[in-house]
N, CA, C and O atoms as a Tripos MOL2 file, in Angstrom:
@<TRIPOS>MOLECULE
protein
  268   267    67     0     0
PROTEIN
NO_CHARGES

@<TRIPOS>ATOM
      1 N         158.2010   93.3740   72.6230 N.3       1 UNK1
      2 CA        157.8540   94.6720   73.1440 C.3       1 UNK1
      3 C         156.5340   95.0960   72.5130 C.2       1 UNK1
      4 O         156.3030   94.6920   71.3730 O.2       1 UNK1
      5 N         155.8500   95.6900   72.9890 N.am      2 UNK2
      6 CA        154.1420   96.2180   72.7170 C.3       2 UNK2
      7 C         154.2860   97.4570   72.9670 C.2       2 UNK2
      8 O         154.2150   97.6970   74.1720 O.2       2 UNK2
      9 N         154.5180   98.6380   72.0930 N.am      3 UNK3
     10 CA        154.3140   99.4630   72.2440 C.3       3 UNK3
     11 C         153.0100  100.1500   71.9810 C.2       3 UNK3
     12 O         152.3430   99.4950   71.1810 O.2       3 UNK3
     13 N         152.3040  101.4650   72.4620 N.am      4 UNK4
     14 CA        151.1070  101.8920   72.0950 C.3       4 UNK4
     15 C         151.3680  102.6730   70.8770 C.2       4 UNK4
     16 O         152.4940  102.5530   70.3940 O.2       4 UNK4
     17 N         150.5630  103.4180   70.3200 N.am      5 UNK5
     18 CA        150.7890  104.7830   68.9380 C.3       5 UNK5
     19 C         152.1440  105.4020   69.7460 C.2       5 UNK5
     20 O         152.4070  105.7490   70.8970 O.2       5 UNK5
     21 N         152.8240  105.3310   68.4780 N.am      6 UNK6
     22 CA        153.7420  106.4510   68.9820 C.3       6 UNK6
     23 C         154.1910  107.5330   67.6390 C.2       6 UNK6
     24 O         154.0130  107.2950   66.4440 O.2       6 UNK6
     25 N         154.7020  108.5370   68.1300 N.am      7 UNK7
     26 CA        154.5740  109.2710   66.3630 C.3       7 UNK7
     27 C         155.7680  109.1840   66.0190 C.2       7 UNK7
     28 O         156.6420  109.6370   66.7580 O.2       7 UNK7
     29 N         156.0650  108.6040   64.8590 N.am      8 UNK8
     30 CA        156.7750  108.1240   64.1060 C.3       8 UNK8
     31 C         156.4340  108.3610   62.0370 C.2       8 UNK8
     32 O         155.2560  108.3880   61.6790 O.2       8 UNK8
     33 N         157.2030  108.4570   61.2980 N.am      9 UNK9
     34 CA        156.7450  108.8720   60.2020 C.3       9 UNK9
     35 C         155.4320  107.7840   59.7440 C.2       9 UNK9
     36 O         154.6690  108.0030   58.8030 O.2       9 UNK9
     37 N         155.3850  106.6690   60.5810 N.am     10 UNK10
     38 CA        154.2430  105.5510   60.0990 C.3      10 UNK10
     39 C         153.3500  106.2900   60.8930 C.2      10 UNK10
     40 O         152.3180  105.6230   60.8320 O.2      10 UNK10
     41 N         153.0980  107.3960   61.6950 N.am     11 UNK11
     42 CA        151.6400  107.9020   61.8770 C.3      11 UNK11
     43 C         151.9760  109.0930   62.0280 C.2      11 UNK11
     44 O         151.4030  109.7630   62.8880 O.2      11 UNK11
     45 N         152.7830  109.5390   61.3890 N.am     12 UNK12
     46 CA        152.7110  110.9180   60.5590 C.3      12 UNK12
     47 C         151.7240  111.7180   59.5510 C.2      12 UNK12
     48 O         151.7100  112.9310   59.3400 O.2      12 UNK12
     49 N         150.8620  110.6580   58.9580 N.am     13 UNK13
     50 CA        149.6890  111.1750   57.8450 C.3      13 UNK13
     51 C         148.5710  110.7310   58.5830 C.2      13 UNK13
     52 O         147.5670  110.7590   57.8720 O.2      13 UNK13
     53 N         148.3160  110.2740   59.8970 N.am     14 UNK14
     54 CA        147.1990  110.5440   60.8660 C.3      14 UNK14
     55 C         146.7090  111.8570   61.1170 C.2      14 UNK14
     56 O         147.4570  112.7410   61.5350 O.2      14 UNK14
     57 N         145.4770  112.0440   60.8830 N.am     15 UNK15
     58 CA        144.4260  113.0840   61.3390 C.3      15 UNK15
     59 C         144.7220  113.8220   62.5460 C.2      15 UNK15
     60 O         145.1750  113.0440   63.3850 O.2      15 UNK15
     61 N         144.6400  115.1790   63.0350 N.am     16 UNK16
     62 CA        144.8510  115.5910   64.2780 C.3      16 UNK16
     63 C         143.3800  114.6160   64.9380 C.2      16 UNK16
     64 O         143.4320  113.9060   65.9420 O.2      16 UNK16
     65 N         142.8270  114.7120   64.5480 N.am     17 UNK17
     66 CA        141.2560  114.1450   65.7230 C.3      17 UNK17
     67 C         141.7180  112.5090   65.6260 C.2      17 UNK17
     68 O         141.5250  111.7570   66.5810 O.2      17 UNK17
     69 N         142.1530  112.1910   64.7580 N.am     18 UNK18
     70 CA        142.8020  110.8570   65.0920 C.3      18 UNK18
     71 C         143.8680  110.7110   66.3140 C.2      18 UNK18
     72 O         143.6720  110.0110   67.3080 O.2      18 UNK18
     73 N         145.0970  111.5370   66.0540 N.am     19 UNK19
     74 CA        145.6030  111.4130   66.9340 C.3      19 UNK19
     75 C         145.1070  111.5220   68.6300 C.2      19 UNK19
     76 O         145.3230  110.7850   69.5920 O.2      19 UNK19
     77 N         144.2510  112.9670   68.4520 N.am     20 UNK20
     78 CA        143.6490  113.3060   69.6870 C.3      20 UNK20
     79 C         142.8530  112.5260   70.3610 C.2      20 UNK20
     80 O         142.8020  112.5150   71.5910 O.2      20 UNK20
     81 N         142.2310  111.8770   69.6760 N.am     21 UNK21
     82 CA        140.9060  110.4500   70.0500 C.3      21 UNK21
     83 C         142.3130  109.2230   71.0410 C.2      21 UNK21
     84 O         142.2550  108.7520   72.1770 O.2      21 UNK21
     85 N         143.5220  109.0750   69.8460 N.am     22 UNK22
     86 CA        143.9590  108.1880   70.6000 C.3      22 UNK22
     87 C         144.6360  108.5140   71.8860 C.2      22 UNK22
     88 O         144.8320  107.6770   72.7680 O.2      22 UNK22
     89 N         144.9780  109.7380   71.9540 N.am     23 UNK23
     90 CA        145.5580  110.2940   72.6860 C.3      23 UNK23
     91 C         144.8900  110.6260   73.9650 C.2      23 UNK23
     92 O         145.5050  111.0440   74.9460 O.2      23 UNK23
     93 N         143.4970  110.4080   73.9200 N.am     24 UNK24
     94 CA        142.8240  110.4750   74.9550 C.3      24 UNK24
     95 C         142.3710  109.6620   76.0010 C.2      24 UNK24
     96 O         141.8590  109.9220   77.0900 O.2      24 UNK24
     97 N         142.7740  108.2600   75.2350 N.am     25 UNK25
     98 CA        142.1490  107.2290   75.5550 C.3      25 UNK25
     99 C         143.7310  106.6720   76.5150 C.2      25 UNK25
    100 O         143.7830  105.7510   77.3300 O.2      25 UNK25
    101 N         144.7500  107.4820   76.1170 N.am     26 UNK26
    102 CA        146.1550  107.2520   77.1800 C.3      26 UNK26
    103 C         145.9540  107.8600   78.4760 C.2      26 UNK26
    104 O         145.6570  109.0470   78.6070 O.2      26 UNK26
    105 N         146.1240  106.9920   79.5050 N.am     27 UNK27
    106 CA        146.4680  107.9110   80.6510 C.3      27 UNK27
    107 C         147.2210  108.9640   80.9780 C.2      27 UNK27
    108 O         146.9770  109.9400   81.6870 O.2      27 UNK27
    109 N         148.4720  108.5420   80.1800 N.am     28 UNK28
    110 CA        148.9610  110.3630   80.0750 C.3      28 UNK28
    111 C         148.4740  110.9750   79.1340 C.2      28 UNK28
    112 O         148.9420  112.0990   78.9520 O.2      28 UNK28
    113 N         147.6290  110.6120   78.4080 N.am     29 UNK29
    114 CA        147.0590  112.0170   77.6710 C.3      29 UNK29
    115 C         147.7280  112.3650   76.4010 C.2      29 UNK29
    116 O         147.4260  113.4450   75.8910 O.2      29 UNK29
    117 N         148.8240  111.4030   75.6610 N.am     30 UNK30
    118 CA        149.5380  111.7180   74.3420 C.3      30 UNK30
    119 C         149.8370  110.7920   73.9290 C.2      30 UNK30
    120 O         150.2950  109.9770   74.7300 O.2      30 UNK30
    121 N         149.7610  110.4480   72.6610 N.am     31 UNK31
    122 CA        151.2260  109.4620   72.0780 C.3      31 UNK31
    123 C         152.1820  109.3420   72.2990 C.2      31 UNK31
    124 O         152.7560  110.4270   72.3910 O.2      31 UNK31
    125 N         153.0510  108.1630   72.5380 N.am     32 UNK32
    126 CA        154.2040  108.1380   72.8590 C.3      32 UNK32
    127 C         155.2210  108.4720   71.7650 C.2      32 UNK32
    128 O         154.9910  108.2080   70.5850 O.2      32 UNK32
    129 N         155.8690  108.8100   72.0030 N.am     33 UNK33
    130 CA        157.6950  109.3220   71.6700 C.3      33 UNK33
    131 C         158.3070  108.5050   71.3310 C.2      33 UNK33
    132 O         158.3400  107.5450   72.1010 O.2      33 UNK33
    133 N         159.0640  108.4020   70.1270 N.am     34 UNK34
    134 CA        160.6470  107.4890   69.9050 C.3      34 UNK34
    135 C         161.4900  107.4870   71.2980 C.2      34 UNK34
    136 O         161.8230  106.4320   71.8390 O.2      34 UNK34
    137 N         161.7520  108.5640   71.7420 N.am     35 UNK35
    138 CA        162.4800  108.4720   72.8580 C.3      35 UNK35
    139 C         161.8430  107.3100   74.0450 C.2      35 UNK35
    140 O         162.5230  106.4420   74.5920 O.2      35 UNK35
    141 N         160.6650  107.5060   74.2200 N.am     36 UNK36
    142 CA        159.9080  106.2500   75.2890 C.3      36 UNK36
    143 C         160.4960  105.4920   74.9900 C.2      36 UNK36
    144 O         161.6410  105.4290   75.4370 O.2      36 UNK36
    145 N         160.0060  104.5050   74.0610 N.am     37 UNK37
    146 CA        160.9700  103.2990   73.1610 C.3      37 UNK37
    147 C         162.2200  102.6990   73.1570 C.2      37 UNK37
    148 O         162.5540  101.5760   73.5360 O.2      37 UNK37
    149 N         163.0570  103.8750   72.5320 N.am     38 UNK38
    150 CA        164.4930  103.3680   73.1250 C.3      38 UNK38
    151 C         164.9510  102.7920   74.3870 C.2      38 UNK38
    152 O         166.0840  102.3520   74.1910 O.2      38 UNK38
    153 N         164.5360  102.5710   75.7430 N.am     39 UNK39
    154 CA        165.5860  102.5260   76.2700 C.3      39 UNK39
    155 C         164.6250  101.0060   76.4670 C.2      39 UNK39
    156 O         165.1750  100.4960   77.4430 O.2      39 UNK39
    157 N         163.8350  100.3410   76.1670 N.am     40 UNK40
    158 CA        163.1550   99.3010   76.3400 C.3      40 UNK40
    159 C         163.9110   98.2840   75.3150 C.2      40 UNK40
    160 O         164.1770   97.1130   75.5890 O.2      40 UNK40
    161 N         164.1980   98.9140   74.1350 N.am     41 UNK41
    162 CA        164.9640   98.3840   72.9430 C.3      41 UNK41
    163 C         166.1990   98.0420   73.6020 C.2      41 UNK41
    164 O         166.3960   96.8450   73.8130 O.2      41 UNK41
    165 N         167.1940   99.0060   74.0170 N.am     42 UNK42
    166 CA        168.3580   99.1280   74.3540 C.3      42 UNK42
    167 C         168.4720   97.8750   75.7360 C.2      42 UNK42
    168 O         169.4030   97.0840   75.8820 O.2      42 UNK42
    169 N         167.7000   97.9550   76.2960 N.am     43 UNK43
    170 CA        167.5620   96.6030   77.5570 C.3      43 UNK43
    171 C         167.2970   95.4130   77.0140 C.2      43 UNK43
    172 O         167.8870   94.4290   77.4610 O.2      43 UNK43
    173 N         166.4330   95.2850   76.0270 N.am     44 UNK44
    174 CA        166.1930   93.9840   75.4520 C.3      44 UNK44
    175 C         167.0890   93.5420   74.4180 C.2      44 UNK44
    176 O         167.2240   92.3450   74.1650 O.2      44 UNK44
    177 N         167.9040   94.7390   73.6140 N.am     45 UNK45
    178 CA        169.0950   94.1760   73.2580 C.3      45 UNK45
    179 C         170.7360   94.0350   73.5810 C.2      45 UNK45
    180 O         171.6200   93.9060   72.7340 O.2      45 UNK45
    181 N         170.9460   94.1090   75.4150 N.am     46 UNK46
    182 CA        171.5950   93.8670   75.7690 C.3      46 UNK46
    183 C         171.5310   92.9270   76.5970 C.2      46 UNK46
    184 O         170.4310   92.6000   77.0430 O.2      46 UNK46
    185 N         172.8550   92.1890   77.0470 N.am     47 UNK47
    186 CA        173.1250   90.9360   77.8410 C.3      47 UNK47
    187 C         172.4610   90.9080   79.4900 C.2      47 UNK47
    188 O         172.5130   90.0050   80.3260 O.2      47 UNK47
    189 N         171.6910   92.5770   79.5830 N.am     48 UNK48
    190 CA        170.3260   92.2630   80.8720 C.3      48 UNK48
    191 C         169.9920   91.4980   80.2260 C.2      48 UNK48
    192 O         170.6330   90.4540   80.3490 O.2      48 UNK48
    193 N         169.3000   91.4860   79.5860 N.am     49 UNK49
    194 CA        168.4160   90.6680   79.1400 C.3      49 UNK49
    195 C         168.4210   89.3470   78.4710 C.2      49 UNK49
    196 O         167.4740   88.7230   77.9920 O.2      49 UNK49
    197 N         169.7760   89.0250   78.5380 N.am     50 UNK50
    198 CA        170.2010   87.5430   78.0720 C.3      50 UNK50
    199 C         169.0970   86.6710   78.5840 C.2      50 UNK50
    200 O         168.7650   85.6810   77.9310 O.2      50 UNK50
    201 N         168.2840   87.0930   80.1380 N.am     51 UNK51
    202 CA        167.3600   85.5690   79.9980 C.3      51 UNK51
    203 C         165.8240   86.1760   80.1330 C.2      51 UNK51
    204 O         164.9480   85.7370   80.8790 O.2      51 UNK51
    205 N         165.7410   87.0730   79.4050 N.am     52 UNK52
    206 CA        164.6310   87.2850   79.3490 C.3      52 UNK52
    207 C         163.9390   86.5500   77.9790 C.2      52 UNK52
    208 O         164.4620   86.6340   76.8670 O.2      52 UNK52
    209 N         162.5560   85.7470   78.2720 N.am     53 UNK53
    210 CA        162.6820   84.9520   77.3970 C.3      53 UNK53
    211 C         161.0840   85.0560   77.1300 C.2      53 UNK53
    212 O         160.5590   84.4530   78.0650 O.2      53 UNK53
    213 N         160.1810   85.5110   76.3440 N.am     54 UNK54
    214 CA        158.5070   85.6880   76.1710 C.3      54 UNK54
    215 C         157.8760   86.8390   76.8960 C.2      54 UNK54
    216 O         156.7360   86.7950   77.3580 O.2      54 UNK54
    217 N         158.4440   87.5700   76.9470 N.am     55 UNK55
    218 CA        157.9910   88.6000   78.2850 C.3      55 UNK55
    219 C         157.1120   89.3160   77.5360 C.2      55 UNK55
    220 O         157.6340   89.5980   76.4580 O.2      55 UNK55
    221 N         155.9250   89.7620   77.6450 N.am     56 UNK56
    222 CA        155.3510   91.1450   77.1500 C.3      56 UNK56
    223 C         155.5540   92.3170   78.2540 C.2      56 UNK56
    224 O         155.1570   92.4710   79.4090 O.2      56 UNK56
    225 N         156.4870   93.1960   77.2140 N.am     57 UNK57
    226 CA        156.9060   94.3760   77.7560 C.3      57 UNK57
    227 C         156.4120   95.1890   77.2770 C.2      57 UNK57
    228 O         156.7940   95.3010   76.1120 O.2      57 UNK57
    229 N         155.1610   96.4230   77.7750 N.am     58 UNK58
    230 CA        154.2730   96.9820   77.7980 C.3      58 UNK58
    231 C         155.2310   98.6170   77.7780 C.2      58 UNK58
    232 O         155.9160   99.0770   78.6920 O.2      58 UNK58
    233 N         155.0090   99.1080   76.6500 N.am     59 UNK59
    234 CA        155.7820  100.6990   76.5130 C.3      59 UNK59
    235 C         153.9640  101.3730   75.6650 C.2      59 UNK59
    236 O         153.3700  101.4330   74.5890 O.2      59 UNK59
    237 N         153.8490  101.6840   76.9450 N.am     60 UNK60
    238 CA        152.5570  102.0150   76.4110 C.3      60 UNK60
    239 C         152.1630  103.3760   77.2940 C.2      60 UNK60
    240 O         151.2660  104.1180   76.8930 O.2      60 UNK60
    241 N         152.8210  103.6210   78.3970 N.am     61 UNK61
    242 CA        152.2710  105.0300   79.0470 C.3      61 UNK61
    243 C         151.0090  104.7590   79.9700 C.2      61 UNK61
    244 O         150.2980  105.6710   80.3920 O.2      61 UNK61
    245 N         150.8170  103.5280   80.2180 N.am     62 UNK62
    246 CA        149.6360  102.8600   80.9900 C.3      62 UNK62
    247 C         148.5780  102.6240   80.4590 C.2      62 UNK62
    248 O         147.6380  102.3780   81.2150 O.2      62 UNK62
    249 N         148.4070  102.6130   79.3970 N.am     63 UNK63
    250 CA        147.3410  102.3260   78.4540 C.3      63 UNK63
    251 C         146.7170  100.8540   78.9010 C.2      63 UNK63
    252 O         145.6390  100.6280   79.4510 O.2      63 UNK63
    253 N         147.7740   99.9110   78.4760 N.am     64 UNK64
    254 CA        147.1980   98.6550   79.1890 C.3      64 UNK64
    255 C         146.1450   97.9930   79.9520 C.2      64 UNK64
    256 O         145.2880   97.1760   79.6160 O.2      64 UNK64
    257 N         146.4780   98.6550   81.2750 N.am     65 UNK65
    258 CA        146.2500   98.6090   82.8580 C.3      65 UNK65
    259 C         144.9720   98.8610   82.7930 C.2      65 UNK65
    260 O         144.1470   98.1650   83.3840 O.2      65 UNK65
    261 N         144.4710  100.5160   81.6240 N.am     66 UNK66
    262 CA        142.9720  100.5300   81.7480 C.3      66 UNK66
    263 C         142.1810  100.5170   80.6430 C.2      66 UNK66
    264 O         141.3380  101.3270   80.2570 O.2      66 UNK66
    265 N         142.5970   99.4060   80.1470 N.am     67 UNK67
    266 CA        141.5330   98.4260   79.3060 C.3      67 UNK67
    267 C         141.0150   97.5780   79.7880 C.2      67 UNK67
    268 O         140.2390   96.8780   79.1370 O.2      67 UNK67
@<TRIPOS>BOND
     1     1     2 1
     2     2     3 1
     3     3     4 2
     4     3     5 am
     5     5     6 1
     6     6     7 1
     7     7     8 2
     8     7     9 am
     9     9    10 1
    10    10    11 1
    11    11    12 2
    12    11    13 am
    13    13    14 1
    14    14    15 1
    15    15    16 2
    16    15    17 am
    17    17    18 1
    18    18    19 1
    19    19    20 2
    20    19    21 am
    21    21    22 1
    22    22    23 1
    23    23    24 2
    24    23    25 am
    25    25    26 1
    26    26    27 1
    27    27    28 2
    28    27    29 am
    29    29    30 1
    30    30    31 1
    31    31    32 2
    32    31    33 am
    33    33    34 1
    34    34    35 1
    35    35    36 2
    36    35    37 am
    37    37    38 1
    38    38    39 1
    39    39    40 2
    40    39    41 am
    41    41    42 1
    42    42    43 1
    43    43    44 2
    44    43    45 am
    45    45    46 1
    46    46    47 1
    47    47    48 2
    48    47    49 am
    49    49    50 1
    50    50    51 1
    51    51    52 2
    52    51    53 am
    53    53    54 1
    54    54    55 1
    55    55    56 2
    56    55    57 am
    57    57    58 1
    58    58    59 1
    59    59    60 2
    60    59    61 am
    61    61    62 1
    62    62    63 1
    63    63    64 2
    64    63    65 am
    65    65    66 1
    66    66    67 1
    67    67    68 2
    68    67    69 am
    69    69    70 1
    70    70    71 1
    71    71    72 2
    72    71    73 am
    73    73    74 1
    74    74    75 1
    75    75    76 2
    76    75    77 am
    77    77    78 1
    78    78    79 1
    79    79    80 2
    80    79    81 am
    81    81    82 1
    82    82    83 1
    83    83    84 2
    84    83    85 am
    85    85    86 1
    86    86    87 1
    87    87    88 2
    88    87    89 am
    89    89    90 1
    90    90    91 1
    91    91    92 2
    92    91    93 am
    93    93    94 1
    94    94    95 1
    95    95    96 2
    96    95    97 am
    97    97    98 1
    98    98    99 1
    99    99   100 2
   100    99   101 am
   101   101   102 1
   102   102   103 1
   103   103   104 2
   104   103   105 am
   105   105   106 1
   106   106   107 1
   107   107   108 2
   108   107   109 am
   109   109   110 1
   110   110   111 1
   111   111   112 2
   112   111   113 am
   113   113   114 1
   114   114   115 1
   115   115   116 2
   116   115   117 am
   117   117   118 1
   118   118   119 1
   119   119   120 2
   120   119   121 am
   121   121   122 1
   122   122   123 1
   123   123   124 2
   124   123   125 am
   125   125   126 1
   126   126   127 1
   127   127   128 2
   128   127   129 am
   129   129   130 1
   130   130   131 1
   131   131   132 2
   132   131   133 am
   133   133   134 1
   134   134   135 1
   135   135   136 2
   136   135   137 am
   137   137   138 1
   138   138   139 1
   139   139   140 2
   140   139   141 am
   141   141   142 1
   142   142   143 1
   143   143   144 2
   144   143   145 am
   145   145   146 1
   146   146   147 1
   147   147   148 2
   148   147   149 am
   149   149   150 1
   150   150   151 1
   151   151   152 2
   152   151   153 am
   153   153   154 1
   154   154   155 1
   155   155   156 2
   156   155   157 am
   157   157   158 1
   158   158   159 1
   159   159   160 2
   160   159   161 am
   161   161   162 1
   162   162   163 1
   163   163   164 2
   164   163   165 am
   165   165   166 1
   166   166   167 1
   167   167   168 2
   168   167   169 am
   169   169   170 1
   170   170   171 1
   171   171   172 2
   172   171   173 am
   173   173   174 1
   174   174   175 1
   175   175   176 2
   176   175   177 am
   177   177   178 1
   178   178   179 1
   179   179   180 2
   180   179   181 am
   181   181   182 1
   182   182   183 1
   183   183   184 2
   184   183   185 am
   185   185   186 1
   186   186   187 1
   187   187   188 2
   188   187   189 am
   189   189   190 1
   190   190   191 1
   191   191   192 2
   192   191   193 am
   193   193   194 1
   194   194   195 1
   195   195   196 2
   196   195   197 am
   197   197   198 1
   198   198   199 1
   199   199   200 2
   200   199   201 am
   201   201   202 1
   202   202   203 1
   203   203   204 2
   204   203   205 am
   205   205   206 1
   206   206   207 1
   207   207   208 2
   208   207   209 am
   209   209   210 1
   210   210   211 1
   211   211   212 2
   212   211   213 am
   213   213   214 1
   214   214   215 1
   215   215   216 2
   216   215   217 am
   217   217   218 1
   218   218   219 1
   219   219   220 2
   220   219   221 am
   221   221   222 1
   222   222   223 1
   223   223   224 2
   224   223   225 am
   225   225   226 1
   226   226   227 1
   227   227   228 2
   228   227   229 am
   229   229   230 1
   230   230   231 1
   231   231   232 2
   232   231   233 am
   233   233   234 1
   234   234   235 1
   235   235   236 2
   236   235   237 am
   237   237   238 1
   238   238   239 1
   239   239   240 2
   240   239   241 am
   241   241   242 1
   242   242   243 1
   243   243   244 2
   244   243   245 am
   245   245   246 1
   246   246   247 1
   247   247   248 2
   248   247   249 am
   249   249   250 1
   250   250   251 1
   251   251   252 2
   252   251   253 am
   253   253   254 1
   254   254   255 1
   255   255   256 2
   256   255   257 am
   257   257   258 1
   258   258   259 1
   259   259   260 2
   260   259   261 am
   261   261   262 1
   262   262   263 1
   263   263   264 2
   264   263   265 am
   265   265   266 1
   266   266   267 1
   267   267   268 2
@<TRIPOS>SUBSTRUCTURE
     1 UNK1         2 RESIDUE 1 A UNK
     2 UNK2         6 RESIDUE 1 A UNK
     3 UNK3        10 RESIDUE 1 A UNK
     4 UNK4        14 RESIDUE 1 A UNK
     5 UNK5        18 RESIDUE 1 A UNK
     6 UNK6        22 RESIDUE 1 A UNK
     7 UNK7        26 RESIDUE 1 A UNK
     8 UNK8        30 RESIDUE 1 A UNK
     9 UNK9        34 RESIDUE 1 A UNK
    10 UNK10       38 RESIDUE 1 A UNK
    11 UNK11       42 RESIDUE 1 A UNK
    12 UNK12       46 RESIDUE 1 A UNK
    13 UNK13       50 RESIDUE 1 A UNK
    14 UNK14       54 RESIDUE 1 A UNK
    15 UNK15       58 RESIDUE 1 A UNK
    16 UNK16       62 RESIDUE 1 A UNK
    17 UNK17       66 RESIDUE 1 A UNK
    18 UNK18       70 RESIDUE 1 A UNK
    19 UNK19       74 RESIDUE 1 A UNK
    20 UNK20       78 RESIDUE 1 A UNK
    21 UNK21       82 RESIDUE 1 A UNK
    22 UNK22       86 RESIDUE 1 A UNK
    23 UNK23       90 RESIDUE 1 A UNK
    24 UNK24       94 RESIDUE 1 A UNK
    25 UNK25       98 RESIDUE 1 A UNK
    26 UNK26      102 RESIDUE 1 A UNK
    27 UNK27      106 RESIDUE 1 A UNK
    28 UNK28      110 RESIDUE 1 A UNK
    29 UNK29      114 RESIDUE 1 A UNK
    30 UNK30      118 RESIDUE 1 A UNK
    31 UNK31      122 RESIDUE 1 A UNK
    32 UNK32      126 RESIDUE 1 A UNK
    33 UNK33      130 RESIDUE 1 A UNK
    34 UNK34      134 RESIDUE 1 A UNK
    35 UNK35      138 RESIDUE 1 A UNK
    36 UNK36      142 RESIDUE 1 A UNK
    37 UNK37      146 RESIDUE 1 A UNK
    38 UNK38      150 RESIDUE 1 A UNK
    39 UNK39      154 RESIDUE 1 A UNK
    40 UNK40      158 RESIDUE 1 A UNK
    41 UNK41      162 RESIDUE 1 A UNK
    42 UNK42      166 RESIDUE 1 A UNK
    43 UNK43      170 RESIDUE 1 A UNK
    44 UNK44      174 RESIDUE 1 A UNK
    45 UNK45      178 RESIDUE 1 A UNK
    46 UNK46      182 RESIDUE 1 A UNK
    47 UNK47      186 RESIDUE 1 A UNK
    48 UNK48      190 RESIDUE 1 A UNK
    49 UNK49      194 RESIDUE 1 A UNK
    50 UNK50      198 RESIDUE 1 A UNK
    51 UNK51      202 RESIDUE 1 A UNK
    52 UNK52      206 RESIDUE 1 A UNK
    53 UNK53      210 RESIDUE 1 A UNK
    54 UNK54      214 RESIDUE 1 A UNK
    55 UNK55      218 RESIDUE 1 A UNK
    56 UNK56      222 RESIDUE 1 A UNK
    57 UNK57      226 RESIDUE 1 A UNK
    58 UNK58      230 RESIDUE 1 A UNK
    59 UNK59      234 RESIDUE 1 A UNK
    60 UNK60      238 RESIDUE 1 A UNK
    61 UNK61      242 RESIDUE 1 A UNK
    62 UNK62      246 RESIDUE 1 A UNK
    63 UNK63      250 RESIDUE 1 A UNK
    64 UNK64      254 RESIDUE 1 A UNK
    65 UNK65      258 RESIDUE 1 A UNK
    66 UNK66      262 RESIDUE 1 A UNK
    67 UNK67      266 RESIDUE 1 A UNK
């Protein structure tokens, strides 16, 4: 899983203009959420996903797409 910034206590002592810079550069316009996250976790650690096997799974809010 590839997630983008998301706020979490590991970017908790980030700068507001830090955050905001990255936050700008998202198509939606914020950091992502613990909540985003979970349910990507929760699929990849259940038996859906028994054959999922190398996948890059992109929890990023579209960030990706426009790089």
């Amino acid at each position: 899983m590839l997630p983008s910034a998301t706020k979490t206590d590991l970017t908790s002592g980030w700068s507001s203009e830090t955050k905001a810079r990255i936050a700008e550069t998202n198509p939606m316009k914020r950091l992502g959420h613990p909540e985003d996250v979970v349910g990507a976790c929760i699929f990849l650690a259940s038996d859906a996903a028994g054959y999922v096997n190398g996948a890059q799974l992109w929890v990023d809010g579209g960030l990706y797409r426009t790089l």
